[in-house]
C-alpha positions, 0 to 999 in steps of 0.5 A: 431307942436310937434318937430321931437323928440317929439314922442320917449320922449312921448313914454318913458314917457308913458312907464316909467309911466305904472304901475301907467297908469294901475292903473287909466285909465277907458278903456271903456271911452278911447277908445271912445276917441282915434281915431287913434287905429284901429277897430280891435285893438280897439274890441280886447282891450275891449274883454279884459277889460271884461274878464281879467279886467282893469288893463290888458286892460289898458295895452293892450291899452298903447301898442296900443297907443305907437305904430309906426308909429304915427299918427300925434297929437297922444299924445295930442289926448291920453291926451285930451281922458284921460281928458275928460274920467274923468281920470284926475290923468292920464292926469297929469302923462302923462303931467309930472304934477306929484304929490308930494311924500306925495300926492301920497302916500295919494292917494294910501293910500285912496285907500288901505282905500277903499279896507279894507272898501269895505265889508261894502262900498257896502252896501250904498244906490248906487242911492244916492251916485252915483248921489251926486258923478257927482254933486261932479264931481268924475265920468262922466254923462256916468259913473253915468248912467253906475252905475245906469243901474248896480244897477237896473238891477243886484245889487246894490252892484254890481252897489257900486262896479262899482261906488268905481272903477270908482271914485279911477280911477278918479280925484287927490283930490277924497278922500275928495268929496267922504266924503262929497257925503257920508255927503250929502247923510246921510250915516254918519256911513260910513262917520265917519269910514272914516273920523276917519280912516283917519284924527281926523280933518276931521269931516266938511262935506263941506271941500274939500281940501284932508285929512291928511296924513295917520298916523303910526296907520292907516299904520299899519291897512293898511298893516294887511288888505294886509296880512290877508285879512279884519278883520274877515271871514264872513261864509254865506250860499248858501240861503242868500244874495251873499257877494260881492267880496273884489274887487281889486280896482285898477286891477278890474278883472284883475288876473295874469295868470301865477301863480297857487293859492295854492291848499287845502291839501283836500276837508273838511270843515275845510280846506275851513274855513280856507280861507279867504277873498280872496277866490274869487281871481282866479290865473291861470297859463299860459297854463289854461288862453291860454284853457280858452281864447275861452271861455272868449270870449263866445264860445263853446269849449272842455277844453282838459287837464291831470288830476289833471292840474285843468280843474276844476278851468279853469271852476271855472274862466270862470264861474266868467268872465262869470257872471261878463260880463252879470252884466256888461252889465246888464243882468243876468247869469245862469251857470249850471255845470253837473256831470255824478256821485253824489260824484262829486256834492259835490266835486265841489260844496265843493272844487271848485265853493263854496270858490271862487264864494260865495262871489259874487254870490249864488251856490248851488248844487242838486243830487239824494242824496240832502235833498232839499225840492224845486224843481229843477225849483226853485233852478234854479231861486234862484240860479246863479250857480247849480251844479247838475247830468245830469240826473237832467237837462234832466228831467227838460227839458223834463218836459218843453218840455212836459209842464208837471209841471214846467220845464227848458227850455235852454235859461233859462241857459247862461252856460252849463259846462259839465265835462268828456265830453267825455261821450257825445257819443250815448245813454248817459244822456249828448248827450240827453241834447245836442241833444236838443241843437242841435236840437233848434239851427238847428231850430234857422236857419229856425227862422232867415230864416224867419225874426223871432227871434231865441231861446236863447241858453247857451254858452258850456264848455266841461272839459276832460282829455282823449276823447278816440278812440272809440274803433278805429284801424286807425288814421282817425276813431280816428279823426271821434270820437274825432270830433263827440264828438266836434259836439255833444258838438257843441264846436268851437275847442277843447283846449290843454295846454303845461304844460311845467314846471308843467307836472308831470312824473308819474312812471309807471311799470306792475307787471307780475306774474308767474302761479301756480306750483300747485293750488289745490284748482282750481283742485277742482272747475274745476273737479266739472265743469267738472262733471256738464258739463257731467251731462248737455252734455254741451261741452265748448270750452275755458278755464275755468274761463276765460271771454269767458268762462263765456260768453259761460254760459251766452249764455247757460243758456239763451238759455235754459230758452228759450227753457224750458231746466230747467236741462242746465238753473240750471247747467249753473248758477251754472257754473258761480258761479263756474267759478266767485270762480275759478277767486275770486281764482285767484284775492283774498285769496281762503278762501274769494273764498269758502266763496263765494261759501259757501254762495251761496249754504246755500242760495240756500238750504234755497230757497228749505226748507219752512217755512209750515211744511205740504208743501214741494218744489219740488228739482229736480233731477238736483239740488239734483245732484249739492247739493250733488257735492258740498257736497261731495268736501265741506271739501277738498275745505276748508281745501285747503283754509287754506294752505298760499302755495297755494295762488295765486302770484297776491295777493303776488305781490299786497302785496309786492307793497302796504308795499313799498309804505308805507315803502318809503314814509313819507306819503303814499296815495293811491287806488287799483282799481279792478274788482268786487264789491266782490273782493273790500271788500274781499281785504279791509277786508284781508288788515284790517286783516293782521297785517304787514298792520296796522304795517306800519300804512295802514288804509283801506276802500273800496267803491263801486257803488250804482246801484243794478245791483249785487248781492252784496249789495250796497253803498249808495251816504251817504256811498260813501261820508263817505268814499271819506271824509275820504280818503281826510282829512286822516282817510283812507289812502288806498282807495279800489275801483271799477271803480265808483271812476275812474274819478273825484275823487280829492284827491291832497295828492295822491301818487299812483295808483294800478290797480289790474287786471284791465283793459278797455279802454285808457280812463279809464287808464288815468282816474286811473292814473290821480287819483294820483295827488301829486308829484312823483306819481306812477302808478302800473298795477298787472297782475292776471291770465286769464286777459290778463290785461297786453297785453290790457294795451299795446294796451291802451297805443297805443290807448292813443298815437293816440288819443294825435295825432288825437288830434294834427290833429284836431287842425291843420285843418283850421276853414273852414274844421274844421267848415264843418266836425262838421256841416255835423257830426251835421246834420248826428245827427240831422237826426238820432235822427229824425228817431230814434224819430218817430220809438219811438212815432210809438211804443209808438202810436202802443201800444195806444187803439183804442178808445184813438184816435178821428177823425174829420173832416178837414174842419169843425171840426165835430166829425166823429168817434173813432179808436174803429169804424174802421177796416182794410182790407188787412192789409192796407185799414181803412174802417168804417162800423158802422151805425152812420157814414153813417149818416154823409156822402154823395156819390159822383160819382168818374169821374175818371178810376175805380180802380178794384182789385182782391177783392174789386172796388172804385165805388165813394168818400164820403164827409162830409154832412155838408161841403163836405170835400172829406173823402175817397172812398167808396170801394166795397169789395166781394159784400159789400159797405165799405167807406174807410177813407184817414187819410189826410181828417182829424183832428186826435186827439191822448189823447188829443192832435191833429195830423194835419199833419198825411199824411198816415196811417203808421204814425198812427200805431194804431193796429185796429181790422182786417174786420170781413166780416162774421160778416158784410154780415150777418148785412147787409143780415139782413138788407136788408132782413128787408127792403124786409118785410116792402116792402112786408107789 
């Protein structure tokens, strides 16, 4: 019997020694053991050991173990469980059987030995070792059988890496049986760089007592491994074998959560080659493990974070846990992270999963751009993690769906990380993906329904910064689209972290200008408006330059072309040249704006002159009319382009921001985001020519999108890369860019944003502002005239703040409410995509040829006839009246009422002659027998694939040649008129 104090000392003792406890108890093994924890407790101390590491699991486990009020016998219980989980260095600390200083300092010794070691460690024969080592009495019969399943089924470093752990964990002396298993085992080269590092006298294999004390040399080896890591970077490529990670062997998994690892200057190489063997080491601060925590125990969730708070490396460490628990439990792991830009492969790939998973595991990443000459199917099974563009995975899972090719099915996938979730709405590439998830997980419930086993689907990580309103005016449709995101997502909660101390104040400010005293040169461009609106009696309504101006041309001139109006089709398309010339006015120099429009009317000359002399292209009168408008108020408008004092206000303002910038800063960064491709490269291109610019050390660059919908050239994913890797190392410190670069774009050393007459949605403001991620950023909106950018930013602003309360409102619902709002939300989806579905195969099936269409028979599979043999009456009934097919039939008299309409009578039903399967009825129709088919009699095969299911015509919406009743009367008047004659003979 314990006495009364017994408990309080046991406790402080354990207390006292939990650091060092933390270090050398196997949790796993433990709480098999420890009886008294609760099962709750007991599942939530092994959740942890799988997601966070031993170390902080053992923790976990001292707590439940010192607990009040105790059970009684709790502390020998706890001992014996130590004892017989072969933590046998753990029961002598608790039993105060402690070691000497020397032994101890051996031991940590042998440890830190293993650790320096442990690249060229795991490349033993695990089996081997791992067997010798039970005999050794090093690790229990349920460790070696742990450690072989890790070996076969996963790696077998993996499995060395598991074996090293257990064994330091262990027994007091397990330096010297570990020699003597690598002796036996033959792995003399291992055996002799230990031996040597560690003792000259420890070259006889069979000596069990523990090697000397480690000398000053080894000390000094010792503490240069904790300082730089192992003694040389080893630089491998995603093709190879995965390095294994250098694991800390006494905290396993274990990361300290509330300590940021120092981010790179940038994203280039050099800066990655200059990590080192730790780049596998994960650290993440308070508020990113709280939003992880979800996910680590494997649930869908929305990470909800501001940019530049590293939503990324939140995803970087779930993937690690992710993948490290399925080879812990022998299974393997595959994690897909999709991007809705290709710059963004690269970036993540480069900045993020490469330097801290290559060591472990094989990354490799896929977009339009790559040169890989495998399909997408292969980089897939060849690959642990791929970094790819969701347009990838969707065609890939379409192929698969149509068992065109090789494809990917989604439980080939174990994690699905998709970043600016938010784009996971109607219409895009991400809610297509999710849709099918959404889909076979709805399908999943009829499986187990029926006792049969359900479709495997991935586990969902969705990063954002700023779900959005939708377009929302009240607080309840706010809450309706930030969860309809959440359903589509299928995501469990979404999570949001306190940044507290590491928020970063963005100063923000909006640069009002004033109108024009005078602009003559927007006087011009109006009269020409004015005149081509007089020439056309076209009455406008708006402003002009304004967006509702140019919606108003848009609207003409397709309406024109419509109705064949060439004289208002060709005014309003020069109307809108006009129109974007008095806007490039506005928003840039007027000299880039008569460029423009220069350019255009060259380009249109050259359209009316031909290359053959003796051909000539008509010019109407209309087009003569506008050439000659042109021509006529040509000089004026470029020698007004000349004069500096006309220019607009937006420009000088803009100017004025970008030289404080650079004059207060000792190194500033920075982008402008504008509206247009066109104003993109004529501001770069006034940057560059503007001396004061490169006198403050300005280097610019522009980059823009690389669709072909403008008519201006394009940037290339190339192109796009250069730029991006020259604005991240330097080279280009004043980044000009449309809204392609407005999410993702990780720039760490940027220190301001300008937006430059540019306004969308709260979304797209707090993406550009994110784009300034270093300390003391600023955020800069320059008004530019018929914008009305400063109201909407106003409205943004509300918008942004009612998303943030929506948000809070979400989160507070209870998982019961939160649970039935997302599944009638799903289900609401899941109907709608049905629907929209069958009206896509119906269009698709309404535009087949007849003769791609088979029919026979349901019940004996006989060939009847082709869509090509059958007509339709009155837009509904589908009859075949060739000879053939009266050969193929019997008539049976119909016993029920006669059905009698205007035109035709029911006077029987047709069966098969082979098996008399009822086909139909024969239908009299103004005199003439016609048998009409039901569709629901028959196999339909549709290009080779059969429709069993076709219960009505309209689900077969083939487009058959309307009855020619002529035609038919006249073939069977001949008919019956040929019967009469051989009668008659």
């Amino acid at each position: 019997m314990e006495p009364d104090n017994s408990d309080e000392i046991h406790e402080n003792l354990i207390e006292v020694l939990r650091t060092r406890l933390t270090k050398l108890i196997k949790v796993e093994q433990v709480l098999d053991r420890v009886h008294f924890i609760q099962d709750e407790q007991r599942e939530a101390i092994r959740s942890r050991s799988r997601t966070e590491g031993e170390s902080a699991a053992s923790g976990s486990l001292i707590d439940a173990v010192i607990k009040k009020p105790h059970t009684p016998g709790w502390f020998t219980a706890f001992v014996d469980a130590l004892k017989e989980s072969g933590c046998g260095l753990a029961a002598d600390y608790v039993q105060e059987k402690m070691p000497d200083p020397e032994e101890e300092e051996h031991h940590d010794s042998c440890v830190r030995l293993i650790q320096l070691l442990h690249p060229t460690l795991v490349d033993m024969n695990t089996e081997q070792v791992c067997r010798q080592c039970r005999v050794e009495n090093l690790i229990t019969e349920e460790e070696k059988e742990r450690i072989l399943a890790e070996s076969r089924n996963t790696s077998k470093r993996g499995g060395a890496r598991l074996l090293l752990e257990r064994i330091v964990r262990g027994q007091k002396d397990w330096f010297s049986p570990f020699l003597h298993a690598l002796h036996v085992t033959e792995h003399i080269p291992l055996y002799k760089q230990l031996c040597c590092s560690v003792s000259p006298d420890c070259n006889n294999p069979d000596e069990k007592s523990p090697p000397k004390k480690t000398g000053a040399k080894e000390s000094e080896r010792t503490e240069a491994a904790e300082d730089h890591g192992s003694p040389e970077h080893m630089e491998i490529t995603v093709n190879e074998e995965p390095m294994d990670q250098c694991t800390d062997l006494y905290s396993s998994n274990e990361l300290p959560d509330n300590v940021e690892r120092a981010e790179p200057a940038d994203g280039s190489d050099s800066a990655q080659s200059a990590r080192g063997p730790e780049d596998d080491e994960i650290i993440l601060r308070d508020y990113q493990m709280t939003v992880a925590r979800p996910a680590l125990e494997g649930k869908n969730i929305i990470v909800c974070l501001p940019t530049g708070s590293g939503k990324t490396r939140v995803a970087v460490y779930i993937t690690k846990k992710h993948l490290d628990c399925r080879r812990t439990e022998g299974k393997t792991g595959k994690v897909v992270v999709l991007v809705n830009k290709v710059p963004l492969v690269e970036q993540h790939y480069t900045t993020e999963f490469l330097p801290f998973l290559k060591r472990s595991y094989k990354v490799e990443r896929v977009s339009g751009d790559s040169q890989l000459k495998i399909s997408f199917t292969e980089v897939v099974k060849k690959n642990d993690i791929i970094i790819c563009t969701a347009q990838i995975l969707e065609n890939y899972l379409d192929r698969a769906k149509k068992g065109e090719d090789e494809g990917v099915n989604l439980d080939d996938l174990t994690l699905i990380i998709i970043d600016e979730c938010h784009h996971t709405q109607k219409g895009g590439v991400y809610n297509h993906i999710m849709m099918r998830y959404l889909m076979q997980k709805h399908s999943n419930l009829k499986l187990k329904k029926v006792e049969k086993k359900p479709v495997l689907l991935p586990q969902i990580l969705g990063l954002t910064a700023s779900p959005g309103v939708g377009g929302a005016t009240k607080m309840e449709k706010a809450e309706e689209h930030i969860l309809r995101i959440c359903a589509n997502l299928d995501a469990s909660q979404i999570m949001t972290g306190n940044l507290g101390e590491y928020t970063k104040e963005q100063r923000k400010m909006i640069v009002n200008v004033e109108d024009r005293r005078q602009d003559p040169f927007g006087d011009v461009i109006k009269k020409i408006m004015n005149d081509i609106h007089d020439h056309a009696q076209l009455s406008p309504t708006c402003d002009l330059g304004s967006q509702n101006y140019e919606q108003w041309v848009v609207q003409k001139e397709r309406q024109a072309a419509k109705d064949e109006d060439q004289k208002v089709r060709v005014c309003a398309e020069h109307l809108r040249q006009y129109s974007e010339g008095l806007n490039l006015g506005n928003t840039i120099r007027m000299q880039d704006a008569f460029n423009f429009l220069n350019k255009y009317y060259e380009e249109e000359l050259k359209k009316k002159s031909s290359p053959e002399e003796d051909h000539k292209i008509t010019v109407t009168v209309t087009e003569r009319f506008l050439f000659n408008l042109f021509k006529d108020n040509k000089d004026e408008l470029e020698s007004l382009a000349k004069k500096p004092e006309y220019e607009n206000d937006s420009l000088s303002k803009l100017r004025s921001k970008i030289l404080q910038e650079f004059s207060t800063r000792e190194e500033a960064r920075g982008i402008i985001f504008t509206k247009t491709r066109r104003s993109a490269i004529a501001l770069n291109q006034w940057i560059q020519e503007n001396s004061k610019f490169a006198d403050m050390g300005v280097k610019s660059d522009y980059v823009i999108g690389g669709g072909d919908q403008s008519v201006v050239k394009p940037m290339t994913a190339a192109e796009q890369k250069d730029v991006l890797k020259k604005f991240g190392s330097g080279d280009v410190n004043l980044l000009i860019a449309t809204t392609v670069a407005e999410e993702g774009l990780d720039i760490p050393a940027c220190n301001f944003v300008i937006r430059y007459g540019l306004v969308t949605n709260e979304i797209a403001m707090i993406q550009a502002q994110g784009r300034g991620r270093a300390e003391d950023s600023t955020y800069t909106l320059v008004e530019v005239k018929n914008t009305g950018v400063a109201e909407r930013e106003c409205v943004n602003e509300y918008r942004k703040n009612m998303m943030m309360k929506a948000i809070d409102k979400i989160r507070k619902l209870s998982q019961s409410d939160y649970d039935k709002r997302i599944s009638e939300f799903q289900f609401q989806a899941i109907m709608e995509e049905r629907v929209r579905m069958k009206k896509q195969k119906q269009k698709d099936i309404k535009n087949e040829n007849p003769s791609n269409v088979k029919f026979s028979c349901r019940s004996c599979s006989k060939h009847i006839c082709t869509g090509e043999d059958i007509q339709i009456i009155s837009g509904m009934h589908r009859v075949n009246v060739t000879q053939q097919f009266t050969k193929l039939y019997i008539v049976r008299e119909n016993a029920t009422l006669q059905e009698r309409l205007l035109d035709y009578e029911t006077n029987g039903v047709i069966a098969c002659k082979d098996c008399g399967q009822k086909w139909g009825s024969m239908m009299m129709y103004r005199g003439i027998e016609c048998p009409c088919l039901d569709v629901t009699n028959f196999v339909v095969n549709l290009n080779g694939k059969k429709i069993s299911k076709c219960m009505k015509w309209s689900e077969l919406p083939i487009k058959f040649p309307i009855f020619d009743y002529a035609e038919h009367a006249r073939n069977v008047a001949m008919g019956e008129d040929s019967d009469s004659d051989e009668e008659t003979m």
